[in-house]
Legacy VTK file of the C-alpha trace (Angstrom):
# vtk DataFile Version 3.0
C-alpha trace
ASCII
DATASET POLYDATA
POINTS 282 float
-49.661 158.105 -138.001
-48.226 158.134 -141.667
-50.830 161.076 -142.833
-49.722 163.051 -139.839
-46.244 163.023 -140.529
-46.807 163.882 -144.053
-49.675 166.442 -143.308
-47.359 168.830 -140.830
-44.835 170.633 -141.252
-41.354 170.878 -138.468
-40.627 172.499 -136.669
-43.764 174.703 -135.990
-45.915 171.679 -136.193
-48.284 173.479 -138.588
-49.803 171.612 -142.028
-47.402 171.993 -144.419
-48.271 174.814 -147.325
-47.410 175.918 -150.932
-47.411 179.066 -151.911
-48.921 178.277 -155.410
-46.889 180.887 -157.734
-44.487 177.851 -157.458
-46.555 176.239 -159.879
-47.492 179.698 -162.118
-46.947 177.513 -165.084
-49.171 174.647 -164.383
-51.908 176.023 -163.555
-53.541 177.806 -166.525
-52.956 174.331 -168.749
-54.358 171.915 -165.858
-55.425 173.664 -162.636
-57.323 170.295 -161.146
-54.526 167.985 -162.092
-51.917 170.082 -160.516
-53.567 170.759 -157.312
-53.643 166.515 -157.046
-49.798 166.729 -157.628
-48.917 169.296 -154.892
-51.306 167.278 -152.323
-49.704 164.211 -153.163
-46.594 166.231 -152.148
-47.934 165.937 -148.859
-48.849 170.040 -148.924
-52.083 170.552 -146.933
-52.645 174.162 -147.213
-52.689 176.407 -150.247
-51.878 180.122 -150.746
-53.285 181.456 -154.366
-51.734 184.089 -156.562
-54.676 184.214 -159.192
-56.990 181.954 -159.698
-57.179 181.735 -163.493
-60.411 182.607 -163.900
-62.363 179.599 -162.651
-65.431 180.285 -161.110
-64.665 180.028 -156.747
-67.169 176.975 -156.567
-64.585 175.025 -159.265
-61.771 175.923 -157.240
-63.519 174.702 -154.131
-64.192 171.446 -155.356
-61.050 171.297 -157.060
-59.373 172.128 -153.637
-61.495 169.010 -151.647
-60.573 166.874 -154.623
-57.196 167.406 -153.852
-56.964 167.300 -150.266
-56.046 170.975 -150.248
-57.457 173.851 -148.105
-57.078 177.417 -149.689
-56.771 179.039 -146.995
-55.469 182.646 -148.355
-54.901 184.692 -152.139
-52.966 187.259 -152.785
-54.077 190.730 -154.628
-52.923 193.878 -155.420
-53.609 197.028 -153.391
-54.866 197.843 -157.221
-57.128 194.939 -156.966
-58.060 195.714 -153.511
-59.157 199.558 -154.262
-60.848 199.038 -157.486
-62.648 195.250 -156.883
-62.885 194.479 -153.421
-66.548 193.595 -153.058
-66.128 190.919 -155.749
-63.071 189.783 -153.863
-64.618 189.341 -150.991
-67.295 187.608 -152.699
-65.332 184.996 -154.284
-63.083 184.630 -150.845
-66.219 183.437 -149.305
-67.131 181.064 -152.038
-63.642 179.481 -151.736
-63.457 179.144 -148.337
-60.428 181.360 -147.569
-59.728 182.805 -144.073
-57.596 185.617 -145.601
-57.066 188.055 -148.164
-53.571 188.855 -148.637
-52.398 192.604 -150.166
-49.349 191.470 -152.125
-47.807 194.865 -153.158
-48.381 198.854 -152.765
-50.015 200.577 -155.206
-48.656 204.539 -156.042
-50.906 207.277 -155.315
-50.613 208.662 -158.929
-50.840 206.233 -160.940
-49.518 207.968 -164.036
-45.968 207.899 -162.137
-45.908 204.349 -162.889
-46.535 204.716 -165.903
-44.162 202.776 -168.575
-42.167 201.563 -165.428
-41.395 197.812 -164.774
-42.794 196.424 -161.853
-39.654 196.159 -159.841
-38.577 199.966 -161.090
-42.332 200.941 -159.774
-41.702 199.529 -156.431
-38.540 201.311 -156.012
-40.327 204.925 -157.062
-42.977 204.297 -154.500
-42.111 207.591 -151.897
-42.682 207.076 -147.959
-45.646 209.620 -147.855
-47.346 206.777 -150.694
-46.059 204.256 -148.167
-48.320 205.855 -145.440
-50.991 206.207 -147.892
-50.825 202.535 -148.066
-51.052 201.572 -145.018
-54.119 204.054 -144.433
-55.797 202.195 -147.012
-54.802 198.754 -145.635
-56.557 199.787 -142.252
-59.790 200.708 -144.703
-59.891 197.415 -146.275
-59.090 195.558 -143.415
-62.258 197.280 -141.935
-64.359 196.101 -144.243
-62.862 192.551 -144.482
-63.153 192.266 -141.022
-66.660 193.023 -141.305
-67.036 190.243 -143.722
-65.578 187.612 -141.326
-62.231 187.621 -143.362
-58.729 188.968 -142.162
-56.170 191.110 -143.947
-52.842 190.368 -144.172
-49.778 191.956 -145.723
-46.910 190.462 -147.806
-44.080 191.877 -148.213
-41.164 191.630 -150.896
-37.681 193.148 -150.874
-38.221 196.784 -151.550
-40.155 197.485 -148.164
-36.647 196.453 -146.278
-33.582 197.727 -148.745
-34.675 200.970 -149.498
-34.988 203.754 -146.627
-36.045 207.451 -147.478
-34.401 209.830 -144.095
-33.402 206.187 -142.932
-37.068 205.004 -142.590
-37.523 201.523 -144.240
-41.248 201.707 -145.730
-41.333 198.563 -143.960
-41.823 200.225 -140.797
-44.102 202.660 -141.866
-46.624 199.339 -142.617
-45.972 198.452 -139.716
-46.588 200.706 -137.155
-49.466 202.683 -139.251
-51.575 199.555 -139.788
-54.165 198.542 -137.319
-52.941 195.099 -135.320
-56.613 194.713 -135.215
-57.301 195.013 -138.915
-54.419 194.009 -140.763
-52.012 190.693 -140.104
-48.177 190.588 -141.497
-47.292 187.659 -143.477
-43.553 187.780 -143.223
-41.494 186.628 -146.868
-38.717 185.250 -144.700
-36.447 185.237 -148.254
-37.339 188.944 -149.407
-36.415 190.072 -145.706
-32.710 188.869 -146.155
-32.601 190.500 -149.885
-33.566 193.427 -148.806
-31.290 193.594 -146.410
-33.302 193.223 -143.293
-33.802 190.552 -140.129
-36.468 188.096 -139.934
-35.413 187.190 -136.809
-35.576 190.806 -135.826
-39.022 191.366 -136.752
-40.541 188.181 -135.355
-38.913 188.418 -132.322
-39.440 192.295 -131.885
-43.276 192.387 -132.926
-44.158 188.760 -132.900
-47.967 189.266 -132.172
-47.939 191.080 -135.669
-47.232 188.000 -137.934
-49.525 185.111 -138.520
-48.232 183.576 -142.074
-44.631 182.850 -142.980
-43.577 182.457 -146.398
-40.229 180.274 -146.530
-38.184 180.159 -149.241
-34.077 179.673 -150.549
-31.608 182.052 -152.356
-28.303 181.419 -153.061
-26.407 184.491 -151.894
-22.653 183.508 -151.891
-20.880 186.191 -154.501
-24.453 187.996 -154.346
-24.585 191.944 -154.373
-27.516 194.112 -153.462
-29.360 194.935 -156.456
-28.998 191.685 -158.349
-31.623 188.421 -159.045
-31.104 186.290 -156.461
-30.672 183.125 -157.572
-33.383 180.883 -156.432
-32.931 177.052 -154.784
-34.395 174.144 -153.099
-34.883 174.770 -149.518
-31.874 172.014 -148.548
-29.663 174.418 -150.720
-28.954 178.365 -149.947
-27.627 180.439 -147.862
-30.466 181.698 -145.488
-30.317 179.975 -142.028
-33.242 178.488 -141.184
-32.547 176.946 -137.379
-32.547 180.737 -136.255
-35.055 182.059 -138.130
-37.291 178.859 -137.109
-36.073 179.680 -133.305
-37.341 183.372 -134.088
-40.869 181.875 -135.224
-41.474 179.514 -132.315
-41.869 182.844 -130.568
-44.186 184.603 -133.129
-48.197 183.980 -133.248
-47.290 182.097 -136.555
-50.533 179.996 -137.734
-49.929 178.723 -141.799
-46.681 178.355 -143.223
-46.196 178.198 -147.307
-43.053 176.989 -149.234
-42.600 179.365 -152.141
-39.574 178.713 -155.039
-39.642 181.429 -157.222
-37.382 179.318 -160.163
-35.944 176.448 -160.611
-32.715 176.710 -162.281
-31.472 173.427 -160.846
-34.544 170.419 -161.353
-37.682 170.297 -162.943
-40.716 172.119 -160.651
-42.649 169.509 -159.591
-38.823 167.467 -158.374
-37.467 170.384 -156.665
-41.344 171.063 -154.767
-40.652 166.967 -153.733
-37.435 167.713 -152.737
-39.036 171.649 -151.103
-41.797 168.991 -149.140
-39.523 166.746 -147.540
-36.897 169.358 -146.466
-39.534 170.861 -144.103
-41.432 168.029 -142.912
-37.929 166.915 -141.921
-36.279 169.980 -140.756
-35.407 169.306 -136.996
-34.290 172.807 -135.391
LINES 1 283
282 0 1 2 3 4 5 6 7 8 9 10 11 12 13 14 15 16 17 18 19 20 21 22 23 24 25 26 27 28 29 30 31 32 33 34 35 36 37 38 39 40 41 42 43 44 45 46 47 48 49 50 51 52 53 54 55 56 57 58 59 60 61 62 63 64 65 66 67 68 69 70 71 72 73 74 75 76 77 78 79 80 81 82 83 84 85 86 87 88 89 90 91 92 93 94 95 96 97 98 99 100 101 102 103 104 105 106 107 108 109 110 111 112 113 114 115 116 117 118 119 120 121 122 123 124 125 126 127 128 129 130 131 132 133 134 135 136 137 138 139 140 141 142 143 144 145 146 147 148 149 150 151 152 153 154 155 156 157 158 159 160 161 162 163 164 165 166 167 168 169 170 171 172 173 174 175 176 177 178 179 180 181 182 183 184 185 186 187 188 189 190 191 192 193 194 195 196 197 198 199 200 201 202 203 204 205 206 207 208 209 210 211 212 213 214 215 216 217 218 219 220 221 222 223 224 225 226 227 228 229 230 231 232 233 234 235 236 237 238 239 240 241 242 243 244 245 246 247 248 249 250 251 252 253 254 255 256 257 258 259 260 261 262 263 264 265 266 267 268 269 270 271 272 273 274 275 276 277 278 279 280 281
């Protein structure tokens, strides 16, 4: 009874999961050790954002040690285009169920050249948007074929910037195949960018599969600025409707992600991240 109430998360009675950029910084210096820290959090499932270079056997075991499943990793359509026979290969030695395209990539590359990534992001037209998603139907072809899934994560650009009042959200998601590629909503980079989650879910809810929770504070915010990042019992985004929103969406792994912690060391505010969801009552 006690390792199922620490094992899933409320209120969409899933295992709870980390989003494992929350713990960028631990990694590289002690990637076993860590991993026992965020399962003694009570986290179940992991999402990857690198994996540092360790061979995918090491990882695997390093998962089991842990009481972890990896169950997704994120790459860059960059990644995707130039390595993805490799990253399929290693996918399959970890054990993941999906491979996760984590940002666009431009057409011409030499237009990003010198540019930030944020400033790259914003320079990315709608007819490189469409190019995208033509390529995300390619590779989720060929993932498929390997047993994996797609899926695609989005940040804030896709929602705040419109080009003839098209979000390049939209053009992801009506271009991609439902059959080929999976939406793994960033409930936190919705709101920033100035869009719905609620919306979305509710509208297309057959199209997202992984949920990304996270907390901003946004009181005296302006478009355009760093949001300032919290603990999930802090901020301003309202969780009881986009949870309602959810409960109506295919929604099958859900990962905390804190992008900073301004307030409490990592590993405290992750505690504090844990317990928050495997409380929340909507």
């Amino acid at each position: 009874m006690l390792e199922s109430r620490w094992a899933w998360a409320n209120p969409l009675g899933l295992p709870l999961g980390l989003q494992l950029y929350s713990v960028r910084e631990f990694l590289p210096n002690d990637y076993a050790g860590t991993l026992q820290q965020v399962g003694a959090m009570g986290f179940k499932e992991v999402e990857a954002a690198g994996f540092f270079q360790h061979p995918a056997g090491n990882v695997k075991q390093a998962m089991d040690a842990a009481g972890l499943r990896c169950v997704s990793a994120h790459y860059s359509m960059t990644e995707l285009l130039g390595h993805l026979e490799q990253i399929i290969d290693y996918a399959q030695g970890v054990g993941l169920e999906t491979i996760v395209c984590s940002s666009p990539k431009m057409r011409d590359p030499s237009r990003a050249k010198g540019l930030s990534w944020n400033a790259t992001m914003e320079a990315v037209p709608l007819d490189d948007w469409k190019w995208n998603a033509e390529q995300l139907n390619s590779v989720g072809a060929q993932v498929q074929q390997a047993g994996l899934k797609l899926g695609y994560h989005n940040h804030f650009v896709e929602f705040h910037r419109k080009e003839g009042g098209v979000r390049p959200y939209d053009v992801i998601l009506h271009t991609t195949d439902p059959k080929l590629v999976t939406m793994e909503m960033d409930v936190g980079w919705v709101v920033v960018g100035g869009g719905s989650p609620e919306e979305y879910l509710t509208k297309y809810p057959s199209r997202f599969t992984m949920l990304h929770v996270k907390q901003f504070k946004l009181k005296g915010w302006k478009p355009g600025q760093e949001p300032v990042s919290t603990e999930m019992n802090q901020g301003s985004l309202d969780y009881k409707r986009i949870f309602a929103a959810a409960k109506k969406a295919h929604i099958r792994h859900i990962f905390v992600e804190q992008e900073a912690f301004p307030d409490m060391a990592a590993m405290q505010a992750l505690k504090v991240d844990a317990q928050w969801l495997k409380q929340f009552r909507g």
